[in-house]
C-alpha positions, 0 to 999 in steps of 0.5 A, a space after each residue: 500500500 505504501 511502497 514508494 515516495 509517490 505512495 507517501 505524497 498520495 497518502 498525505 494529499 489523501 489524508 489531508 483532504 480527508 480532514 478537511 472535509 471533517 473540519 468543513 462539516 464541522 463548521 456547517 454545524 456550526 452555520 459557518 460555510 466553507 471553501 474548498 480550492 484545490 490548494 486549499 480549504 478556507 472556513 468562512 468567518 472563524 471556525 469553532 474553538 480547536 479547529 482550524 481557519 484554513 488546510 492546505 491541501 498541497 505541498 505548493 500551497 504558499 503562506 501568502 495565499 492560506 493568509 489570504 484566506 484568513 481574517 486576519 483583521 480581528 485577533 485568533 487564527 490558525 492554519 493546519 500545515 498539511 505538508 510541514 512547509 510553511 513560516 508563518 511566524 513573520 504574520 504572528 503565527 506560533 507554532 503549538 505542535 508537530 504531527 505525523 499523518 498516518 494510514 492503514 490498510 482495511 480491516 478484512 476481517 474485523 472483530 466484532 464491535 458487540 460494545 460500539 455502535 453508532 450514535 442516533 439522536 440529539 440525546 445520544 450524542 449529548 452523553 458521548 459528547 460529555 464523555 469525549 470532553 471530559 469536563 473541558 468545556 468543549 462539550 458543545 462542539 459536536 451539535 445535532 445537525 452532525 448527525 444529518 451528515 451522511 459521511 460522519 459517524 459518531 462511534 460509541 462503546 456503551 457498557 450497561 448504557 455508560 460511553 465508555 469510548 468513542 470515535 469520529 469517523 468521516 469518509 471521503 472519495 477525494 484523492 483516494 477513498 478513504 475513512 478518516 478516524 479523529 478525536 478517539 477516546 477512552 474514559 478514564 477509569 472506564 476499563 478501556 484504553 486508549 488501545 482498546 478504544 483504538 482496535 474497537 472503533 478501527 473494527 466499528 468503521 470497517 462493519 460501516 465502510 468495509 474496504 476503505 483504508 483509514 487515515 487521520 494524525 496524531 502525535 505523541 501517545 497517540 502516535 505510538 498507540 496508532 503505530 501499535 495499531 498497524 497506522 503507518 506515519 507517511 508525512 509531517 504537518 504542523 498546526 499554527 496559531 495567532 492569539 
């Protein structure tokens, strides 16, 4: 799957697009539009609280161009660097981390997800989003109208009716079909882990999508536990905030 340099840029260009497709839904919920060029995606306005203003989706893309797309006007901003190629320090932009892309191949034959199901209703998703936050006060980042979106699934494992772990999965056809895997969780002192919750929502997505690889980002731990989990690092990127 991913053998040569022209695989990796595939992949990169791949999971890049895949992402901000989701952070484009995730600004229709929040009645902020979008736009998509084929260097770059832009959120009308400011996007909601962790994610960012602009992707870009080329390694060709310039600072100069993604700043354009950006109101630079009023305080905040933040770029998703998708290929780790840019300085946008010059403009007032920190860098706040460095991550890696990565990608899998398909599960073929994935466990059972006996635990995981897919989120239904404005209630259900209120408790998954309580438990995905943790008390941090983003809770009402994942609102009702995420639930109309027909390539979103909001994955949950509920033990005696408790979320106990979950995901977010988006698909996407653009560069390479593929299903993105974001923001996957385990509640602490729930008996999941961060492994476990890793292995059943990867098992979750293939029963919903079979066939599709996954991609997504992630660094630190969650970078070694996506590697244990057969995730391959294929690129760099770097997120950029002005404050």
């Amino acid at each position: 799957m991913i053998e040569t340099a022209t695989d990796r840029r595939t992949w990169v260009r791949a999971a890049a697009w895949n992402n901000a497709e989701w952070c484009a839904a995730m600004c229709r919920t929040h009645g902020r539009g979008g736009e998509f060029g084929t260097r770059l995606w832009s959120s009308a306005g400011r996007p909601p609280p962790l994610y960012p203003d602009a992707v870009t989706l080329v390694p060709e893309t310039s600072g100069v161009e993604t700043l354009k797309r950006i109101d630079l006007a009023s305080p905040g901003g933040s770029v998703k660097d998708s290929f780790d190629c840019l300085d946008l320090s010059a403009s007032g932009f920190v860098r706040i981390f460095d991550a890696q892309w990565i990608v899998r191949p398909p599960d073929l034959r994935p466990a059972a997800t006996t635990t995981w199901s897919t989120i239904r209703t404005p209630a259900e998703l209120e408790v998954w989003a309580a438990a995905w936050d943790g008390d941090r006060g983003h809770a009402d980042l994942f609102r009702p109208e995420l639930l109309a979106e027909p390539d979103v699934a909001i994955l949950a494992a509920r033990v005696d009716c408790r979320v106990v772990a979950g995901a977010v999965a988006n698909r996407s056809a653009t560069i390479v079909g593929a299903v993105g895997l974001s923001n996957v969780f385990a509640v602490a002192g729930s008996g999941h882990t961060p492994a476990s919750a890793w292995t059943g929502a990867r098992a979750a997505v293939a029963h919903r999508w079979p066939g599709l690889p996954l991609v997504g980002y992630a660094h630190g731990d969650d970078l070694a536990t996506a590697v244990a989990q057969g995730f391959t690092p294929v690129g760099p990127l770097t997120v950029w905030v002005r404050w």
